[in-house]
N, C-alpha and C positions, 0 to 999 in steps of 0.2 A: 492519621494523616489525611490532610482532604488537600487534592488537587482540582483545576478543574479544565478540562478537554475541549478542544474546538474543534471540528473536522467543514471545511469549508470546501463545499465541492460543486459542481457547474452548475448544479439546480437545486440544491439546499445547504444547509447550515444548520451543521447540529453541535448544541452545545451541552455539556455535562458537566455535573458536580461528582465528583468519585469520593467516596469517605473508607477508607480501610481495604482497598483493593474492587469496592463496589459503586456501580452509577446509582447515586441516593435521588437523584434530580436530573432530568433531562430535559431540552428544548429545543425542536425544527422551526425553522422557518423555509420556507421560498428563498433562495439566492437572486435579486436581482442584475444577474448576468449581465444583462443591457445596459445600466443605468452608470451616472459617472462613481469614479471614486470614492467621494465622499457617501453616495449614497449604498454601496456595496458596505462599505466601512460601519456605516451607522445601522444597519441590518448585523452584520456581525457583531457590536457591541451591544444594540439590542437584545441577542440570543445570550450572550455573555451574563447580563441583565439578571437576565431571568433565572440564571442558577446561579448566581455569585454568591458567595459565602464572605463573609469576613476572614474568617476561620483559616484559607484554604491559601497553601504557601505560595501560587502561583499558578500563572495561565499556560497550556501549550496548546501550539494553535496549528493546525497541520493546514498546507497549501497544493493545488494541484500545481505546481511548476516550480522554479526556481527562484535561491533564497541567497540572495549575499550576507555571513552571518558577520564577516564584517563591520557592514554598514547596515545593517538589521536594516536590509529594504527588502523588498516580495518583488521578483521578477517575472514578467514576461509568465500570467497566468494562464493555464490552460481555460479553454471557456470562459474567461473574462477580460475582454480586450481593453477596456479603460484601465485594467491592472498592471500596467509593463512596471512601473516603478512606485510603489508604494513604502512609507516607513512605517509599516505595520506596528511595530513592534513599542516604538518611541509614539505610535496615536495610539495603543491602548492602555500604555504606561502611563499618559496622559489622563484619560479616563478612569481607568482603574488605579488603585493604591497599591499594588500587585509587581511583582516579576513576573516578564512575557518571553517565551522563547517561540521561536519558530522555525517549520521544517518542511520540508519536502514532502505528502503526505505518504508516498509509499516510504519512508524512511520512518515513519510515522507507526506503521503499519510494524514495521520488522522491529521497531523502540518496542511497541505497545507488547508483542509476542513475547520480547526478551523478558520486561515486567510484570506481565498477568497472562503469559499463554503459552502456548506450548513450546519457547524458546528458553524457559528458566533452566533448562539445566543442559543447556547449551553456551559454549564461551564463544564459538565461532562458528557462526551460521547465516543463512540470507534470507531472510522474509519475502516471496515474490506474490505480487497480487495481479490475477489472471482474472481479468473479467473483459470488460470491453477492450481494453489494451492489456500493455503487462507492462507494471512498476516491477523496484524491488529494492528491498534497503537491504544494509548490509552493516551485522555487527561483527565487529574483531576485538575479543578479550573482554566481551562483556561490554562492549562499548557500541556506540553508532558511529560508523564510519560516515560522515556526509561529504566528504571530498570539495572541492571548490563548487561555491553558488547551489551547494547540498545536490550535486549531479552525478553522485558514485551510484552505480547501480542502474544505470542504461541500457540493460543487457536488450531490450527491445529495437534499439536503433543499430544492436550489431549487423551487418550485412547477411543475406542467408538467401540463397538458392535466388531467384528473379526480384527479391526485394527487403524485407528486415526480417527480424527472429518474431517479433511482435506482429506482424502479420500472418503468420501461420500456428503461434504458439499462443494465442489467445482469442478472445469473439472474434475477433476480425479474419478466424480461418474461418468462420461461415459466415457472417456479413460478407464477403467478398466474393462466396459464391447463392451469393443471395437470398440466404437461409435465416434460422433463426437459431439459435444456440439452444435455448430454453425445449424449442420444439423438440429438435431433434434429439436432446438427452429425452425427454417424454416417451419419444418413438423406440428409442435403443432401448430404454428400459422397458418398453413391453414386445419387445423382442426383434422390431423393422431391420434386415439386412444388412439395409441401404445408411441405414444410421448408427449401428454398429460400426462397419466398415470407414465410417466418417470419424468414429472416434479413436479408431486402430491408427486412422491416419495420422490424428489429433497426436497421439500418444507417441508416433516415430517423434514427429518435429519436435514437439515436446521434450522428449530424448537428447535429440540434438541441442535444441537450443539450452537443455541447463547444462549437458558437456561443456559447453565452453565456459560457464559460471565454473565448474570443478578443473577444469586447466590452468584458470585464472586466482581462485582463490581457494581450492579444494577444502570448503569447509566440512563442518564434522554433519549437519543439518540444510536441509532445504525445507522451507514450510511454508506451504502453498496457501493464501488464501483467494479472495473471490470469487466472482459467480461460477465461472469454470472450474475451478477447484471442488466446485460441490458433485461434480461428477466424477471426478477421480476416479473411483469404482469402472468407470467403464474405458478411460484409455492406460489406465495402469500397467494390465497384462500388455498392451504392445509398447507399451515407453520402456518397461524393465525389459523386452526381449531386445531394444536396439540397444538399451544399452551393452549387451553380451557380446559386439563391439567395441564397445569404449578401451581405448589402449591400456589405462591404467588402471587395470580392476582392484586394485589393493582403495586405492580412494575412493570407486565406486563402493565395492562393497562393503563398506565402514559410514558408509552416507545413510543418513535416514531421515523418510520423507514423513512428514507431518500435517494434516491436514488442520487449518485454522476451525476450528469451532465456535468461535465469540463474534457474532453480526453487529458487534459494537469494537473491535480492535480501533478503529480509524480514530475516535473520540479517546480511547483509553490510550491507544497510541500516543496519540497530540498530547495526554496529559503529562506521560512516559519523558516526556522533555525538558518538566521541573526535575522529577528523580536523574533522570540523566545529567544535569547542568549542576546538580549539588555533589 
């Protein structure tokens, strides 16, 4: 089976050929961010280009923002403001001979896990991606849940303590206090106090912010990917101790956390949307 993957993000575009569960072909380009419509569009089907197969049963194309699947237009994209209203899906059906689906890309993200990563033997669980901000998709019975304009899985914009869950549960707790994330796991792991203790912090909010994901839809998994997720090791021990709080430990304690491994989920994600749509 060859599908083939788009992951379309603020400053590149990467597209892939997948044949038998593997990327056989891959290609980045530059995203011009600034540039109108047309010309983001024709960089995208460029990349498309370059690994198209005949072969391959269809395109998934993952977006940072929202997606009316409706009326298969692209909403209101994060980092590309000439993007509010695009018919993604109907211009590269146009160009391509192909079926085109398209999605949210943290939805993308939790598709691609359920398909090729560590959500296959999971029926109900949330993919969250903790890196600069925090996405998160969310499948139920083996499915992608994408809720209206593919917006389920928000848990970022919840309210939480002086401002959202997404401001202290991902980069943006140390962007905010002027740091660097990258650094700081460096320092912890060679043993700094000061960056330990930032990650103990890291680990309460943490806590908190996926409690209300398990109040909400108490799945059987959580499975953490991006850049923050790669440090897990170090706010683990203070996430599991708040949660010895959590009211209802029967759901905690039947959750299990899983760390994404594959630095290409977003591309096999996006592909994850032909399998899902057949």
């Amino acid at each position: 089976m060859k599908l083939i993957g788009v992951d379309l993000g603020g400053t590149k575009i990467t597209a892939a050929l997948i044949e038998n569960e593997k990327i056989v072909k891959q290609y980045t380009c530059p995203t011009p961010y600034d540039r109108d419509q047309l010309e983001v569009f024709d960089a995208v089907a460029c990349a498309i280009s370059e690994v198209f197969d005949a072969g391959a049963l269809g395109i998934g194309i993952g977006v940072p923002g929202l997606v009316d699947l409706e009326k298969n237009q692209v909403l209101d994209v994060v980092n590309i403001p000439s993007w509010d209203i695009v018919p993604l899906k109907q211009l590269l059906e146009d160009r391509f001979p192909k079926p085109v689906f398209v999605n949210n890309d943290a939805n993308c993200f939790a598709l691609g896990e359920k398909h090729f990563g560590k959500g296959k033997h999971f029926r109900n669980f949330v993919g969250l991606t903790i890196g600069t901000g925090l996405g998160a998709g969310i499948i139920i019975n083996n499915h992608l849940y994408s809720g209206q304009f593919c917006g389920a899985g928000e848990f970022g914009n919840i309210y939480y303590l002086d401002s959202n869950i997404e401001n202290y549960c991902s980069g943006m707790f140390f962007k905010n206090q002027n740091l660097s994330g990258k650094e700081q796991a460096e320092k912890a792991l060679n043993g700094n106090a000061g960056a330990l203790k930032l990650f103990d912090e890291l680990g309460c909010h943490i806590a908190r912010g996926l409690g209300n994901i398990l109040f909400a839809l108490a799945p059987e998994a959580l499975i953490l990917g991006g850049s923050v997720s790669h440090s897990f090791l170090l706010f683990e021990k203070s996430m599991r101790k708040t949660f010895e709080d959590f009211p209802y430990q029967r759901l905690y304690q039947n959750l299990k956390f899983e760390v994404s491994t594959d630095t290409n989920m977003a591309v096999l994600g996006a592909a994850s949307l032909v399998i899902d749509a057949g």
